[in-house]
C-alpha angles and dihedrals in degrees: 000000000000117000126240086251097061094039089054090046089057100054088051089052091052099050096044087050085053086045094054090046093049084053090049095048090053103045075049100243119151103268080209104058116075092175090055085062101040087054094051094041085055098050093059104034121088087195129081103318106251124237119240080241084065093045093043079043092064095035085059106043105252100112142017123206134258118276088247094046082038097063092045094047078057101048096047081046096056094233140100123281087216091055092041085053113039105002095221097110128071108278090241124172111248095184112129117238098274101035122152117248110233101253100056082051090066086046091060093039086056088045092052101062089055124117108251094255087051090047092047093054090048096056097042086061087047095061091030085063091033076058105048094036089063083049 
């Protein structure tokens, strides 16, 4: 028979999975893709690189990050780490002024990994259509 403990423990790891998919949702990630956010959460990370079962862990409710990884998951989310863990705390965005949008994180993740030709050329059409869009 379970204990109320565990019982207890369960229905934490199941809000804060509901929580973690609201602030996806929201910072408008896929829910359903647990490597999206594993790629994003790395790139971002300077820790152990974290496994898309961790990740599918948290999205269904079996597991909920450490406190350090936690506080960072919130922060690329652009939420509390109060509100993410325990949900009773305004969902406020903590994201400094300037802060990349997820999705352009993913965009320099993905730049990042070109060869340096492929990076300068890049660049050189970024500032050619900065250029014509002020025209």
């Amino acid at each position: 028979m379970p204990t109320a403990e565990k019982i207890t423990s369960a229905i934490e790891r199941e809000e804060f999975s509901q929580r973690l998919k609201q602030a996806l949702r929201n910072a408008e990630f896929d829910e359903d893709s647990p490597t999206q956010l594993q790629r994003q959460f790395n790139a971002q990370w300077n820790g152990d690189r974290i496994t898309v079962h961790a990740v599918r862990k948290w999205l269904v409710g079996e597991a909920i990050p450490t406190q350090e990884k936690l506080r960072a998951l919130a922060k690329m989310l652009g939420v509390s780490a109060e509100w993410l863990r325990f949900g009773d705390t305004e969902m406020a965005a903590t994201k400094p002024n300037g802060a990349l949008p997820s999705a352009d994180v993913l965009l320099f993740d993905a730049f990042r990994r070109l060869d340096a030709k492929t990076q300068q050329a890049v660049r050189d059409f970024i500032r050619t259509m900065a250029v014509a869009s002020r025209s």
